[in-house]
N, C-alpha and C positions, 0 to 999 in steps of 0.2 A: 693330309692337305695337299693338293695340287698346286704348288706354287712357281710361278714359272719368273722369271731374273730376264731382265731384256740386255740387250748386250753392248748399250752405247761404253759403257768402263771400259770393256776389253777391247773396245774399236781405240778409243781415244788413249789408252793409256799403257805403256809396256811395263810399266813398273814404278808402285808408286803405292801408299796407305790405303786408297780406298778401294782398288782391284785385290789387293793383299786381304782387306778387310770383306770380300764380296766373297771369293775365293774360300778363302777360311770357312765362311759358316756354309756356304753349299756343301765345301766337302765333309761336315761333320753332319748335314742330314744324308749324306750317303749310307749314314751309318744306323742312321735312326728306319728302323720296319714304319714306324707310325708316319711319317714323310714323305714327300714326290714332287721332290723342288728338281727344275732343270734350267737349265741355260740356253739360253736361243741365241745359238753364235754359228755364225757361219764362215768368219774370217777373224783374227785377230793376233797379233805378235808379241801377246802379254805372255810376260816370261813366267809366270806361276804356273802357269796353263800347258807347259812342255811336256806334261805327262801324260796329258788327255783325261785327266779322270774323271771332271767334272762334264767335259764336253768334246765333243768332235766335231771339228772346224780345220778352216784349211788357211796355210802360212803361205798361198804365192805372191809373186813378184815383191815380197818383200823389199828387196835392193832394187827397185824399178823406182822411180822418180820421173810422173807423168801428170800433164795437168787433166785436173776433175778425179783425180786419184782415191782423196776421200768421198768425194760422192761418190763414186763404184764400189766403195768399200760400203757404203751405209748400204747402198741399194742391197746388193749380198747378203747384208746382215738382216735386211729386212724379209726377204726372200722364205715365203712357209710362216711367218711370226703368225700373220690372222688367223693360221687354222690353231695354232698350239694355243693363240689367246683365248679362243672360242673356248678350247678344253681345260682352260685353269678355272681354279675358285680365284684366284688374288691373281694381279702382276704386279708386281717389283720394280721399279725403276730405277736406275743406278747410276743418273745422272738426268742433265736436265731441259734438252730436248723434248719440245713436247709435241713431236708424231702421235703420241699415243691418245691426244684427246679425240682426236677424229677415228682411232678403232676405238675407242669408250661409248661414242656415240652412236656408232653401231653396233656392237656388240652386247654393251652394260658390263663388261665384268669391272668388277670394281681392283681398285688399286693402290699400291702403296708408296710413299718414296722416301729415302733417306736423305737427309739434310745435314751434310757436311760441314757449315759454315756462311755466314752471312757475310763474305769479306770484301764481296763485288758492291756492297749494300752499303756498309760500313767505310770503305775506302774506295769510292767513284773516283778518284781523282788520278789512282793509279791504273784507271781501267778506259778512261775517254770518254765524252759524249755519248757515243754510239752505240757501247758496250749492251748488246743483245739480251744476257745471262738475267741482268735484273726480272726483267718482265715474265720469261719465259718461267724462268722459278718461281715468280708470284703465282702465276697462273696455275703451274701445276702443285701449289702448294694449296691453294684456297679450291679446288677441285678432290683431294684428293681424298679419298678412305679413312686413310689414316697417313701422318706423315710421323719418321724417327727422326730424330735428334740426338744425334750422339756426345752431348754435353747439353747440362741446364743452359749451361752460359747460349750456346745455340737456341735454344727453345725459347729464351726470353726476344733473342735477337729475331728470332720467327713472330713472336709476338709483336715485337714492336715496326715490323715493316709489311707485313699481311694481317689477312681479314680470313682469323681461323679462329674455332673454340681452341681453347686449351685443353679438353679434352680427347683432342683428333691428336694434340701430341703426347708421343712417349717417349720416353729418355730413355736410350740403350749406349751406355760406353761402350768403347773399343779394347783392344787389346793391345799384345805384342808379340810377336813370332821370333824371338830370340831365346826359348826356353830352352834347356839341357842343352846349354850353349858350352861346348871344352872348353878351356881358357889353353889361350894359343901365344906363339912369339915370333910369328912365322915373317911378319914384317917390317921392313927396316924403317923404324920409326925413332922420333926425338926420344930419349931419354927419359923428360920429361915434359908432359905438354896441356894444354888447355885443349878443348876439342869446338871446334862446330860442324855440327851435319847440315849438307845440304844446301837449296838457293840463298843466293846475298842480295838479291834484289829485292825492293821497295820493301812493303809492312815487314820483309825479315830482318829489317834492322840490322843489319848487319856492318855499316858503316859507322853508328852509334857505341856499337861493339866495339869496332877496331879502334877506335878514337880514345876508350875507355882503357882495351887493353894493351897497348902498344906504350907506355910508360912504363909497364908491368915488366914485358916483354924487355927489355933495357935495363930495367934494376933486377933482374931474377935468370937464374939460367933455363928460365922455361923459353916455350916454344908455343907458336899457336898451327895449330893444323886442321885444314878444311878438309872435311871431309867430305864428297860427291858434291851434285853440281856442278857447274861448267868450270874450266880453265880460267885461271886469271887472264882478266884483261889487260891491255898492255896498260890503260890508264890505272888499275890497281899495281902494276908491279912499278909501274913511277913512283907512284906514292908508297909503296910500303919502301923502297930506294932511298925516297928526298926527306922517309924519317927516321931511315938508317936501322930499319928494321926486315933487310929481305931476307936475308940469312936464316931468318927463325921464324920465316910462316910458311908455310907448305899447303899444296893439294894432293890428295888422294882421290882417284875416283873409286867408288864403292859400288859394286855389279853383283854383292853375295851376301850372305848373311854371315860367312865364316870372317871376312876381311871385318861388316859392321861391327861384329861381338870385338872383333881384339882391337879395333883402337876405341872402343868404350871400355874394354878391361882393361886397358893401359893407359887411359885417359886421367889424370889428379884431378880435373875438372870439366863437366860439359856444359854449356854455355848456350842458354836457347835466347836471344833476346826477340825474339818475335813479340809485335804489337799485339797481333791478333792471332786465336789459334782454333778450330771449331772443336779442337782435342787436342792435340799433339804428340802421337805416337810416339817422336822421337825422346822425349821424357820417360817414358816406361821400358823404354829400348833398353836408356842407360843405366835406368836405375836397376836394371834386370841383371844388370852385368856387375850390381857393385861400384857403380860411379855416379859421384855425388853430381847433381842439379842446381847449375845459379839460371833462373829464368826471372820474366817478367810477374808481374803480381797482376796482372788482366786477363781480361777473356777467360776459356776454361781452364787457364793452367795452373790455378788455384785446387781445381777439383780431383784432377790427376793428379800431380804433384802429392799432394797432401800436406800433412806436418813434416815432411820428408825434404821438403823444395827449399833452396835459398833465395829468397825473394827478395828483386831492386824494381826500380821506376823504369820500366824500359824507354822513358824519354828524357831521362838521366843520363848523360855520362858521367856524372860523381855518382848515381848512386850504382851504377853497375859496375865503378871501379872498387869503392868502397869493399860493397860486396864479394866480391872476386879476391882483395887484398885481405879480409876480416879472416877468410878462408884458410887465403894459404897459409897465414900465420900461426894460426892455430891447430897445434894434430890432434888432440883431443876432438877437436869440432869433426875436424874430417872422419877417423875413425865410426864415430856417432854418425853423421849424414850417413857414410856407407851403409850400417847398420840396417838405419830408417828405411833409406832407397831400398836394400831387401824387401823389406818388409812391405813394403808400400805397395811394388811391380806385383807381389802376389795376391794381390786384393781384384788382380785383373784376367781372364783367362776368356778366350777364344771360344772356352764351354761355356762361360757362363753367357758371351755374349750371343750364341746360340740359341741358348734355352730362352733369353730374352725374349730373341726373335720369333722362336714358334708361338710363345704368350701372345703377343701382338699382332702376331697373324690370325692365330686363333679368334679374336674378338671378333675382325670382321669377318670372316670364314663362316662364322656360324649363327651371324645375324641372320 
């Protein structure tokens, strides 16, 4: 099958779950003879892509800082697309730009896209009035071939805000790229600590968190540690000061998968309290590595997770402290969770979410 992947991901985004997740399955039909998936990129500064295997595109003026900078960048990227459309059976969309309904109506080839999450949909309130993304995703969602859904909990969320058969949708999970991960000591970390990866702004809840665990942090000789994400704000490090907890929270930023694996190996507990998730890679990261999961009971992180998950109210702060405190009390518990989490991360591979995708391509391909 000639499937061709448009390049808005790799424009928009240097590192991050769903270029990770784009990345991944092109480079396993490299491998497949029965396949002829390509990427149409002609600029991009996504670090996965450093090796050129899946494409060849060009990194300048990177450190250039100029206005209309992303329009020049789109233009480029657009640059050749209409003749490689003409020559696919399927295109691929990889965000949610819709340029592409104006080559669909000249051309016909039909097309597909993945649906990440309904969050824009779900929480308007953190996005403005104005916010673009709603419409533009309808559109290309009730247009489309066929659309993926990488969680039920998404597919339902598709259903309940467009005007699509449920049959246009297929469910394909994700994965995690932390496998034949060493276990490392390389860095100077708490002793003992609680973990969060990642942004602390709005539906990541993360404020709800610290509220929950910063009693914890005071009666216990743990620690809590952020992992990537921005630098504390000066108004977080007031507040972590005026509750006499600055001592024992920390950030780390995370640029590698070597630095990700070891403070999830070394982590006694990871800590996702996100509202909303359309998957949440970072739960299969952890559990990959052997580290137990207290998350929210919403969205898909009931499906990931598994029997595996420690589940609270993420609009709870007694029940995310509860939770958190049941834990560490217990080693028997924790031991088990470990176990489970094993078991759990291996129910997910980067192959299977491959083979998914050639099924799903295949349907419309050969109508």
């Amino acid at each position: 099958m000639n499937i061709l992947f448009d390049y808005q991901i790799f424009q928009f985004q240097n590192f991050g779950g769903i270029s990770r997740y784009i990345y991944e399955i092109i480079a396993r039909s490299k491998k497949d003879p029965s396949q002829n998936w390509k990427l149409h990129l002609n600029h991009s500064y996504n670090e996965y892509l450093t090796n050129y295997d899946i494409s060849s595109h060009s990194s300048i003026f990177k450190d250039f800082h100029f206005r209309g900078k992303e329009r020049l960048r789109t233009l480029i990227n657009q640059w050749g697309l209409r003749k490689k459309v003409a020559q696919a059976d399927l295109v691929h969309l990889t965000f949610f730009d819709d340029y592409y309904l104006n080559l669909y109506r000249d051309l016909k080839t039909p097309y597909s896209i993945t649906i990440y999450d309904m969050i824009n949909e779900n929480f308007p309130n953190y996005f403005g009035q104005n916010d673009p993304l709603p419409a533009k995703k309808k559109k290309l969602i009730e247009n489309a071939h066929l659309v993926l859904a990488i969680s039920e909990s998404t597919k339902q969320d598709i259903l309940k805000y467009c005007h699509i058969s449920e049959e246009k949708i297929h469910v394909i999970y994700l994965a995690y790229s932390l496998d034949n991960m060493q276990k490392t000591n390389h860095l100077n970390l708490p002793d003992d600590y609680l973990l969060f990866i990642g942004n602390r702004w709005a539906y990541k809840n993360f404020e709800k968190m610290y509220e929950a665990v910063s009693p914890i942090l005071k009666d216990h000789s743990l620690h809590l540690l952020c992992g990537g994400g921005p630098k504390f704000s000066q108004a977080e490090l007031k507040k972590f000061e005026t509750d006499g907890v600055q001592s024992k929270i920390h950030h780390l930023p995370v640029h590698d998968n070597v630095t990700l694996a070891e403070i999830y190996q070394r982590a006694r507990l990871f800590i996702f309290p996100s509202l909303y998730e359309g998957f949440g890679i970072p739960t299969l990261e952890a559990m990959s590595q052997g580290c137990a999961v207290a998350l929210g009971d919403n969205s898909s992180l009931p499906e990931v997770a598994g029997n595996a998950g420690l589940y609270f109210d993420a609009n709870s702060t007694d029940s995310i402290r509860e939770v958190i405190s049941q834990f560490l009390e217990n080693e028997q518990k924790q031991a088990e969770i470990k176990q489970l989490s094993l078991e759990q991360a291996k129910k997910f591979s980067w192959d299977k979410t491959y083979l998914e995708h050639v099924k799903a391509f295949e349907k419309i391909v050969k109508l």
